[in-house]
C-alpha positions as a Markdown table, in Angstrom:
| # | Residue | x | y | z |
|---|---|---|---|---|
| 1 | Unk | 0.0 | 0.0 | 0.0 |
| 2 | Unk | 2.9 | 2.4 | 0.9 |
| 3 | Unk | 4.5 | 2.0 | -2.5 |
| 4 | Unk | 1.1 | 2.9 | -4.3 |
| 5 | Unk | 0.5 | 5.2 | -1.8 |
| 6 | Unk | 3.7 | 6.9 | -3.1 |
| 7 | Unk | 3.4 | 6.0 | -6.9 |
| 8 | Unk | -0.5 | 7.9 | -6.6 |
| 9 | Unk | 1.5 | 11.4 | -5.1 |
| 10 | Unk | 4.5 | 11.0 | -7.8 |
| 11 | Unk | 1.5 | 11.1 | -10.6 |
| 12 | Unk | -0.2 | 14.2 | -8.8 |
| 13 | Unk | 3.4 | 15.6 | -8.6 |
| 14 | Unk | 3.6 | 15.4 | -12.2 |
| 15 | Unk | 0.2 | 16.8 | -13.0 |
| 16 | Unk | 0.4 | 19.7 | -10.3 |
| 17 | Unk | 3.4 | 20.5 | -12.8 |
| 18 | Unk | 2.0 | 20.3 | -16.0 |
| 19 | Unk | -1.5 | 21.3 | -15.1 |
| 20 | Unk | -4.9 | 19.6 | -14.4 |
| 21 | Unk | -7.7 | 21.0 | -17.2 |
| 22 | Unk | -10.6 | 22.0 | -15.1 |
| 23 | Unk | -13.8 | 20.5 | -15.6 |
| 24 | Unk | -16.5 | 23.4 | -15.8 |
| 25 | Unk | -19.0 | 20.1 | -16.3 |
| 26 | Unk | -17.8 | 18.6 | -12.9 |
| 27 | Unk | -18.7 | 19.9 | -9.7 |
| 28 | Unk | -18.4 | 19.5 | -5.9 |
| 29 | Unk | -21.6 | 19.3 | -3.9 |
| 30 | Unk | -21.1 | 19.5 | -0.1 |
| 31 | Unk | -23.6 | 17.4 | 1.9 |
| 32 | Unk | -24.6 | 20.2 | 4.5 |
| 33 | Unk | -23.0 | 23.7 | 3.9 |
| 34 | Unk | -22.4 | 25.9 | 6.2 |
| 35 | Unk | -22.1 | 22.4 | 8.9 |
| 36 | Unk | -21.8 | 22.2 | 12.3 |
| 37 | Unk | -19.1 | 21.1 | 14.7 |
| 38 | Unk | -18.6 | 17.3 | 15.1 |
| 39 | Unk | -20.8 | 16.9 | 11.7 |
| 40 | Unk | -20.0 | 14.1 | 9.0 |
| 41 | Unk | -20.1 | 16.2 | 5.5 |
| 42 | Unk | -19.4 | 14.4 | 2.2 |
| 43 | Unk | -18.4 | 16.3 | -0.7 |
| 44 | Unk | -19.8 | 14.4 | -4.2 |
| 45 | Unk | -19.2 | 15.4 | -7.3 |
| 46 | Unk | -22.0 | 16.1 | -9.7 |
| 47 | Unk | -22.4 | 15.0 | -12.2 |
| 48 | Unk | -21.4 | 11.5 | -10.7 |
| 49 | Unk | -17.8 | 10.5 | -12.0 |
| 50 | Unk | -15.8 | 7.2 | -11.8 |
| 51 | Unk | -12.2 | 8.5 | -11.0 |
| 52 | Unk | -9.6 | 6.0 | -11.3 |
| 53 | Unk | -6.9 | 8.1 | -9.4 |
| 54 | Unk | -7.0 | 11.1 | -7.9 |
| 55 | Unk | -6.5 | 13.5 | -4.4 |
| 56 | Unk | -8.2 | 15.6 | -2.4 |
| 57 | Unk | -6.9 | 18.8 | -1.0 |
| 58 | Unk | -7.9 | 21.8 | 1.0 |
| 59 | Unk | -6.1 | 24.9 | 1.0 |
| 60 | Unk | -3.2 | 23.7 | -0.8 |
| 61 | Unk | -2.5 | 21.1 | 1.8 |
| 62 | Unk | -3.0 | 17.2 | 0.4 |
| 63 | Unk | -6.3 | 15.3 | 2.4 |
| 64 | Unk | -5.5 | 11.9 | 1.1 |
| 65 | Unk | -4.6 | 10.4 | -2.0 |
| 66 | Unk | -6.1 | 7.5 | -4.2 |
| 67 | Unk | -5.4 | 4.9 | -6.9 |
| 68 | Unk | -7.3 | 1.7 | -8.1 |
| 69 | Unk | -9.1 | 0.4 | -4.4 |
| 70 | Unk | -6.1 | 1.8 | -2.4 |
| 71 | Unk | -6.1 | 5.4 | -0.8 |
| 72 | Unk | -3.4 | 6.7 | 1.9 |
| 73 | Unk | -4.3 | 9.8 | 4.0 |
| 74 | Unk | -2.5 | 12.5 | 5.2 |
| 75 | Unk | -1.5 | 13.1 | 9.3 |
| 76 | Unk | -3.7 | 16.0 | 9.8 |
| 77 | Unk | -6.7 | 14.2 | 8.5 |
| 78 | Unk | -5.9 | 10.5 | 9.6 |
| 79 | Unk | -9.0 | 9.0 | 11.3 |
| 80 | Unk | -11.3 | 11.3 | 9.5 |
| 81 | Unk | -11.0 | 11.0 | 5.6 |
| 82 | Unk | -12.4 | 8.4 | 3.2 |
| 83 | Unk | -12.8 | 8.6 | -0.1 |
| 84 | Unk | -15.5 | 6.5 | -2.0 |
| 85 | Unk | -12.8 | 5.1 | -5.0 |
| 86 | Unk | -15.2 | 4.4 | -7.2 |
| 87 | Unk | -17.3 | 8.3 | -7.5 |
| 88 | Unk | -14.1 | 10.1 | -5.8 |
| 89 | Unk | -16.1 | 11.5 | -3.2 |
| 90 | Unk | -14.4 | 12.4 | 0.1 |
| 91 | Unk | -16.4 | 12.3 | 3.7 |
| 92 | Unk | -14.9 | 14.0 | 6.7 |
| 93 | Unk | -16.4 | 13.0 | 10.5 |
| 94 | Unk | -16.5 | 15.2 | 13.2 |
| 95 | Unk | -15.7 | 18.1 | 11.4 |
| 96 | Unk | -14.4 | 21.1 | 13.2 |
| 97 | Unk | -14.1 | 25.1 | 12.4 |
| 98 | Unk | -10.5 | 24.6 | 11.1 |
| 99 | Unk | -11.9 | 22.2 | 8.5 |
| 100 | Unk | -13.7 | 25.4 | 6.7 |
| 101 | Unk | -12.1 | 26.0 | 3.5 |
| 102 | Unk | -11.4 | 25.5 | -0.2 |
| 103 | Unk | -11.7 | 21.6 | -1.4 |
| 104 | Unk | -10.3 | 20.6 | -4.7 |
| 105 | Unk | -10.4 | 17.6 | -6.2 |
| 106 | Unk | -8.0 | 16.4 | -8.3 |
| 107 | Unk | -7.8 | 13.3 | -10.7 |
| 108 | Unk | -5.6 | 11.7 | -13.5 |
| 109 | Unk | -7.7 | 9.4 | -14.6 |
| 110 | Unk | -9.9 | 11.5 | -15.9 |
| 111 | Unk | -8.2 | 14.7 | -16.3 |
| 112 | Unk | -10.2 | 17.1 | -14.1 |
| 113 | Unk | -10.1 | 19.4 | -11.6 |
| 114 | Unk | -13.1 | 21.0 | -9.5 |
| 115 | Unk | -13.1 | 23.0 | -6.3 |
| 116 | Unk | -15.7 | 23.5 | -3.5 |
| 117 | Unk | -15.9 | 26.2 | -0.6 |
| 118 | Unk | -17.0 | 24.5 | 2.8 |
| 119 | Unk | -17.8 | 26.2 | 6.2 |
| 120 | Unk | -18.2 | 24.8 | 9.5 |
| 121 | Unk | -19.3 | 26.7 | 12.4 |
| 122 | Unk | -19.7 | 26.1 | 16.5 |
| 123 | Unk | -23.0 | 25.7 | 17.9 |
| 124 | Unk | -23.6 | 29.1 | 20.3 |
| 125 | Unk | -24.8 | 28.4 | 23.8 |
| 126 | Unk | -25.2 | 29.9 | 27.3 |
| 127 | Unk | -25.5 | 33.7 | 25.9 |
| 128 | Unk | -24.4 | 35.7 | 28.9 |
| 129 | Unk | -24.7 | 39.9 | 29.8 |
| 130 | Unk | -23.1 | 41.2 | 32.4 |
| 131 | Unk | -22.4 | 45.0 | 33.6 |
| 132 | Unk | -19.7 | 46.2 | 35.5 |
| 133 | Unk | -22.3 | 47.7 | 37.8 |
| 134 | Unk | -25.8 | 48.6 | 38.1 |
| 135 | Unk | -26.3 | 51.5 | 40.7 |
| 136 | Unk | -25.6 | 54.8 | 38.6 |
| 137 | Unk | -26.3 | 58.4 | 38.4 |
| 138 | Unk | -27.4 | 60.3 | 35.8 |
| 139 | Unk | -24.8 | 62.0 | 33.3 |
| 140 | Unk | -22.0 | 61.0 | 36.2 |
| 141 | Unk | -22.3 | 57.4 | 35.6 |
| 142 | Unk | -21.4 | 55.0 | 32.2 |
| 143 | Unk | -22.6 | 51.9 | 31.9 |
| 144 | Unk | -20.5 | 48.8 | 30.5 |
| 145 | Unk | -22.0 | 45.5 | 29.3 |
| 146 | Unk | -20.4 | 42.6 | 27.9 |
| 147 | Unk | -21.9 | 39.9 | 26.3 |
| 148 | Unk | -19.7 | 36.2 | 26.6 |
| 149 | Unk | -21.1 | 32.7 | 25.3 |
| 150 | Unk | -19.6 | 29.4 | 26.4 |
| 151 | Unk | -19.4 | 27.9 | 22.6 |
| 152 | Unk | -19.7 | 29.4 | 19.1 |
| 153 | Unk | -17.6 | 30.8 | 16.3 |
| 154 | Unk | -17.9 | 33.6 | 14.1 |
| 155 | Unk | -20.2 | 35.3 | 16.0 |
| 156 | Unk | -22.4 | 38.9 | 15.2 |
| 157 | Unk | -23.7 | 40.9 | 18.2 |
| 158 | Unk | -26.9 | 42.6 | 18.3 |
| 159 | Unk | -27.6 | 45.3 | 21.5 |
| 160 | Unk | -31.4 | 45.5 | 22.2 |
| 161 | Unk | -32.7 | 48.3 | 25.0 |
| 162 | Unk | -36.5 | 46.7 | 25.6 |
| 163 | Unk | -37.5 | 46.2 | 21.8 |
| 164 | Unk | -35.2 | 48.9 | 20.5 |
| 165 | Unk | -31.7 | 48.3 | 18.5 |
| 166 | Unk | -29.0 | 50.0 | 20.0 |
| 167 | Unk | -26.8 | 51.4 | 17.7 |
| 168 | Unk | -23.4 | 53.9 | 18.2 |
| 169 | Unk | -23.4 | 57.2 | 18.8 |
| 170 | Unk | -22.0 | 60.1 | 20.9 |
| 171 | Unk | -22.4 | 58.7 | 24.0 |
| 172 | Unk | -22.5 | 54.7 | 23.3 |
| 173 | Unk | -19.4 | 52.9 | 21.8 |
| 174 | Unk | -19.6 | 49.2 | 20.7 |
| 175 | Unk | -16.0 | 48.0 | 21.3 |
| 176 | Unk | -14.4 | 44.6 | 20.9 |
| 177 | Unk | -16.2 | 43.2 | 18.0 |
| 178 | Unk | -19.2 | 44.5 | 18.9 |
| 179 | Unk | -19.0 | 42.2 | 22.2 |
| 180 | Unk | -19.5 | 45.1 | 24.3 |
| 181 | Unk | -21.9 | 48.4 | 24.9 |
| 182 | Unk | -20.6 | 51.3 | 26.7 |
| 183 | Unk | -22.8 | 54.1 | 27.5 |
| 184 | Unk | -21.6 | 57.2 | 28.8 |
| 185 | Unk | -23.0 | 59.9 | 31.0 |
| 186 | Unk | -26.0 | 57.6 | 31.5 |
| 187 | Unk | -29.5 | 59.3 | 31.2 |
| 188 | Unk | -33.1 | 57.8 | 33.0 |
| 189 | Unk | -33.8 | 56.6 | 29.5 |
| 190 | Unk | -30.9 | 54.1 | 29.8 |
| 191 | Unk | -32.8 | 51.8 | 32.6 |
| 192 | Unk | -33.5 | 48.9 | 30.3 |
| 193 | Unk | -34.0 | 46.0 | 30.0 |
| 194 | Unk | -31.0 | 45.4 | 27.7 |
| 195 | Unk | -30.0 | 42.1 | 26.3 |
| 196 | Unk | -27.7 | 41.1 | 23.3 |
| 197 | Unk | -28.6 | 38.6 | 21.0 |
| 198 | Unk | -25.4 | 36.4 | 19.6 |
| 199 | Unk | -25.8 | 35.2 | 15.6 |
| 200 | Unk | -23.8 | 32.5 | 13.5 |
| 201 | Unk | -25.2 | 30.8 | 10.5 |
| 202 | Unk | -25.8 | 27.7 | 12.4 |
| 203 | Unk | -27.3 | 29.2 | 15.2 |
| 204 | Unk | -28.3 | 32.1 | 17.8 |
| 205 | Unk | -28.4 | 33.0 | 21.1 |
| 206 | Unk | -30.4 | 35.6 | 23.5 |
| 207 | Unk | -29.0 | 36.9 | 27.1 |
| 208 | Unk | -31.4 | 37.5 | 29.7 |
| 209 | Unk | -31.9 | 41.2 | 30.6 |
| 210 | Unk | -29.8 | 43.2 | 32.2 |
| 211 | Unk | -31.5 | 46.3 | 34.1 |
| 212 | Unk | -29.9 | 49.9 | 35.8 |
| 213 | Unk | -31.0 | 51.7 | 38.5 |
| 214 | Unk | -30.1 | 55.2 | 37.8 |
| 215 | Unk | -30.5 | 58.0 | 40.5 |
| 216 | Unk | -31.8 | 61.2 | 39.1 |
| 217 | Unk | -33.4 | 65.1 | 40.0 |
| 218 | Unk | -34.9 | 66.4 | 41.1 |
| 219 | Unk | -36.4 | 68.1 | 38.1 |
| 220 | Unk | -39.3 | 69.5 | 36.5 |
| 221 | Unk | -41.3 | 70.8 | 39.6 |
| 222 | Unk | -44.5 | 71.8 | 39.7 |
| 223 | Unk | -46.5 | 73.4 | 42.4 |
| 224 | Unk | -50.6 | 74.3 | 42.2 |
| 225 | Unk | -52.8 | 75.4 | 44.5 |
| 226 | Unk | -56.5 | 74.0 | 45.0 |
| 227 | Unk | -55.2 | 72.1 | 41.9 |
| 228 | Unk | -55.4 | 75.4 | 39.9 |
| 229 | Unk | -52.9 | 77.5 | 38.2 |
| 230 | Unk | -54.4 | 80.5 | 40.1 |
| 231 | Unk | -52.9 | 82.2 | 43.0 |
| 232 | Unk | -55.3 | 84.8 | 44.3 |
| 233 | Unk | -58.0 | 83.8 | 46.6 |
| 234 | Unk | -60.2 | 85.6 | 49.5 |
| 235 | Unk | -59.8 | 85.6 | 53.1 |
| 236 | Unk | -61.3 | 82.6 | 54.9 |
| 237 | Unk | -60.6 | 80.1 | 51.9 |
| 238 | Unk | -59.4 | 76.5 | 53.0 |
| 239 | Unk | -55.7 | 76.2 | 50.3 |
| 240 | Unk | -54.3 | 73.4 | 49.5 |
| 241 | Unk | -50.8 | 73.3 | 48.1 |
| 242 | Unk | -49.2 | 70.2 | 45.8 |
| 243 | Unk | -45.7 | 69.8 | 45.3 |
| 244 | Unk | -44.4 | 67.5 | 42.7 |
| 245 | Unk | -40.6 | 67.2 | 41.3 |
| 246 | Unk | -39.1 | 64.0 | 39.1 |
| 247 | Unk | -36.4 | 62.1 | 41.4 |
| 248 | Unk | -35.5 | 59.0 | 41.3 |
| 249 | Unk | -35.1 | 58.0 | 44.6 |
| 250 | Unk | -38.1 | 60.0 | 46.0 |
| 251 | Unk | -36.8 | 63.3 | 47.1 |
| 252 | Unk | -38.0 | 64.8 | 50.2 |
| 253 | Unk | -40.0 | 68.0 | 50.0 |
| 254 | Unk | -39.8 | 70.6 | 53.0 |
| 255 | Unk | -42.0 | 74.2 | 52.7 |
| 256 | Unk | -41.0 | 77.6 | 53.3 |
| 257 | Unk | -43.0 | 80.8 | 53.7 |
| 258 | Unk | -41.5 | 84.1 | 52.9 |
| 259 | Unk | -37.9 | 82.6 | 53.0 |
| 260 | Unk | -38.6 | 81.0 | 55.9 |
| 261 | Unk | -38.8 | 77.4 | 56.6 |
| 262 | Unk | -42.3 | 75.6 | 58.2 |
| 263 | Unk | -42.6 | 73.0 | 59.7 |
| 264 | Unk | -44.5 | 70.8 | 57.2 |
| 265 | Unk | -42.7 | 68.1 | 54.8 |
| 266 | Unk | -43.9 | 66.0 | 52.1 |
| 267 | Unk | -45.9 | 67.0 | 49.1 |
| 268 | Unk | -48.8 | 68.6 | 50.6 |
| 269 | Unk | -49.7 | 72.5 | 52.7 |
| 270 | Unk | -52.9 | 72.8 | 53.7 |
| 271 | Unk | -53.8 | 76.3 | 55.0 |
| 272 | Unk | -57.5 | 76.8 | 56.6 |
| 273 | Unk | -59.4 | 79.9 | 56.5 |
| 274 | Unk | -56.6 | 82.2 | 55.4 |
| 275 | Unk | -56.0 | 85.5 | 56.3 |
| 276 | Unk | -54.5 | 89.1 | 54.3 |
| 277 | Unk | -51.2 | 88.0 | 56.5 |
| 278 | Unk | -50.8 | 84.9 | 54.8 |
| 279 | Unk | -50.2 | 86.9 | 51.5 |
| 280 | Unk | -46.8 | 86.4 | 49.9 |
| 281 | Unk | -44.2 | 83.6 | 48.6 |
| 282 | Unk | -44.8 | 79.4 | 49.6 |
| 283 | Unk | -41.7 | 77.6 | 48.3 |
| 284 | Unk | -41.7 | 73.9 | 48.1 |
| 285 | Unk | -38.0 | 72.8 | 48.4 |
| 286 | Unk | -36.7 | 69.1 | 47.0 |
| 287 | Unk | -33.6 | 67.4 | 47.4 |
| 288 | Unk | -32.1 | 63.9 | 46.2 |
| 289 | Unk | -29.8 | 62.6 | 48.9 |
| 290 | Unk | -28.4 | 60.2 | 46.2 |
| 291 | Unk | -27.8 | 62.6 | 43.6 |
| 292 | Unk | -27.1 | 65.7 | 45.8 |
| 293 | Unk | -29.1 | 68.1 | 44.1 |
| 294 | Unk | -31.9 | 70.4 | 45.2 |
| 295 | Unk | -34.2 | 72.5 | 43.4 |
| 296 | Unk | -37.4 | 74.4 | 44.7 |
| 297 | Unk | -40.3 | 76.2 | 42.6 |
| 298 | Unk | -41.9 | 78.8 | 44.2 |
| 299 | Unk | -45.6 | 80.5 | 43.7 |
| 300 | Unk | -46.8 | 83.9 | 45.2 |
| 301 | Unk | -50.2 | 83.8 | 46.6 |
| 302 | Unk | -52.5 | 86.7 | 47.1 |
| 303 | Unk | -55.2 | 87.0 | 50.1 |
| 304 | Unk | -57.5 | 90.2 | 49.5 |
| 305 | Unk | -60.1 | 90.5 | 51.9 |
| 306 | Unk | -63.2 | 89.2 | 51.2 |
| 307 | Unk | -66.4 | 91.9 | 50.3 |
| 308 | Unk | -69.2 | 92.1 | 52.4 |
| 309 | Unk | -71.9 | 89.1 | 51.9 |
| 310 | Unk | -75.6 | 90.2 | 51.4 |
| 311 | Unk | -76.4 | 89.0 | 55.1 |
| 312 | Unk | -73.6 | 91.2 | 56.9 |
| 313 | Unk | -75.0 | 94.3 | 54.8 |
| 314 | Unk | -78.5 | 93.6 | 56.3 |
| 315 | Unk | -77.2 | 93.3 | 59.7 |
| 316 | Unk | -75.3 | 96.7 | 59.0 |
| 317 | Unk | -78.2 | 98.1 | 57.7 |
| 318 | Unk | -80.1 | 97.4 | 61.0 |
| 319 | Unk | -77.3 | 98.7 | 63.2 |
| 320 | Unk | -77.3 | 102.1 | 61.0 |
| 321 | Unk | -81.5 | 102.5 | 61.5 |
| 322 | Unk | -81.7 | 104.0 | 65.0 |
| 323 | Unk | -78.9 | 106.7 | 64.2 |
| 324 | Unk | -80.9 | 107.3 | 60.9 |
| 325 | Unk | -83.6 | 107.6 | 62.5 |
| 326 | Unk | -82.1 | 110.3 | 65.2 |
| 327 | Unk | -80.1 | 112.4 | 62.7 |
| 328 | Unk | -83.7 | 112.2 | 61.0 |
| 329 | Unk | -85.9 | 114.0 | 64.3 |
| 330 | Unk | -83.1 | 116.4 | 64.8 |
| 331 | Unk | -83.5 | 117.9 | 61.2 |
| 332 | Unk | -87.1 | 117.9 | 62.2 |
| 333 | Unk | -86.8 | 119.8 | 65.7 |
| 334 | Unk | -84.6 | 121.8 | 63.9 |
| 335 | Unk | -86.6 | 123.1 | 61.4 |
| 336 | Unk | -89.7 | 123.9 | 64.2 |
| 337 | Unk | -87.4 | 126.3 | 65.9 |
């Protein structure tokens, strides 16, 4: 077997030399392409051709070699070549990502020559997000994700925030073959849930979600008064104040009148049957002990003193009778004398 073995290269030597004519009516058919780790792939050729003699070859580096019913093959592929003498066709077992590449077929016996591109890619599994932390504050935090899987090759990354893609961009970088999101000076929109989702032609992958708690405000305030926009009432109304602000934790709300702090925290001021000296400026006050920010919104409130109802000018009206009455008989005596 050795010395045929050696006879089949010598012939192959010689026609690597002087040229094989490629066959444009012969060519190779790969069982499965793109196949999967550990696969068995056989590559045929089409139309079917009884070869004599011949080789197999990928990259320029010799598979095996063939002649009559004997076939020797190389180291690198010992264990895991055969050829079918008869058709020429070649089957690889447990195929791995190395074996992706350019086969060529060569034979003597005919004279042809015809090539075949082959793939072979690792199953992905156990997609994986992690973040190098999750506690952050808003525009003086950046968050870092990377996304890992134990298996797979020739992977693509896709970044998903909920059901959006996230793409670059000013503040977000995707570094190390797309394998990791950066976002810096994190905003409350960057929450989540994130999640990457890991490609290959064989296969794909989604990580569970990954969500931020980011500290922010307070901000946007807003303060009415009876629930209205309006700030001038009467004396003896019942007020009530709302405070609101956007904070993420909760920040605490403390009042002020006139500058002054009260003694009255949380959203709500209640003021019953007010008076002319409750006139001037109520400031609601907020401050994140997280973020260490504070901001306060502040609404000036007019009390004018009520008019008279219809009742109370009655009871004036009777009050005023006897002295009416008086200045009324004095003109009287008066004009007598």
């Amino acid at each position: 077997m050795e010395k045929k073995a050696e006879g089949t290269v010598a012939i192959i030597l010689l026609a690597l030399i002087q040229g094989f004519p490629a066959s444009g009516a012969v060519e190779v058919l790969p069982s499965i392409n793109p196949a999967v780790v550990g696969n068995s792939v056989t590559l045929s050729l089409s139309p079917s051709t009884a070869l004599n003699s011949g080789s197999w070859a990928v990259g320029g580096s010799l598979i095996l070699t063939w002649t009559g019913a004997q076939q020797a093959v190389f180291p690198n592929h010992t264990g895991r070549a055969t050829v079918d003498v008869q058709t020429g066709a070649l089957t690889l077992t447990s195929v791995t990502v190395a074996d992706s590449g350019d086969y060529t077929v060569q034979s003597t016996s005919p004279m042809l020559q015809a090539s075949a591109s082959l793939s072979v890619y690792e199953l992905i599994s156990n997609v994986m997000l992690t973040a190098n932390q999750k506690d952050l504050v808003e525009f003086n935090s950046a968050a870092v994700l990377t996304c890992s899987v134990s298996s797979g090759s020739s992977l693509s990354f896709l970044w998903m925030n909920g059901s959006s893609e996230v793409t670059g961009s000013d503040r977000v970088q995707i570094t190390d073959g797309n394998s990791t999101l950066t976002i810096n000076n994190v905003t409350r929109y960057d929450k989540g849930p994130f999640s990457c989702r890991v490609i290959n032609p064989v296969s794909n992958g989604i990580s569970g979600p990954v969500n931020f708690t980011i500290s922010y405000g307070p901000d946007n305030m807003a303060l009415t008064v009876n629930g209205r926009n309006t700030t001038s009432f009467s004396a003896g109304s019942n007020l009530t104040l709302l405070c609101s602000a956007q904070s993420n934790p909760e920040a605490q709300l403390q009042w002020a009148f006139g500058g002054e702090l009260l003694n009255t925290t949380g959203p709500l001021l209640e003021l019953l049957i007010v008076g002319e000296k409750q006139s001037g400026s109520y400031s609601c006050l907020a401050l994140n002990n997280h973020t260490n920010v504070n901001s306060n919104i502040t609404t000036n409130i007019m009390i004018a003193k009520s008019p008279l109802s219809g009742s109370d000018r009655r009871a004036v009206d009777v009050g005023l009778l006897p002295l009416l009455l008086f200045v009324g008989f004095l003109s009287s005596w008066q004009g007598k004398l």
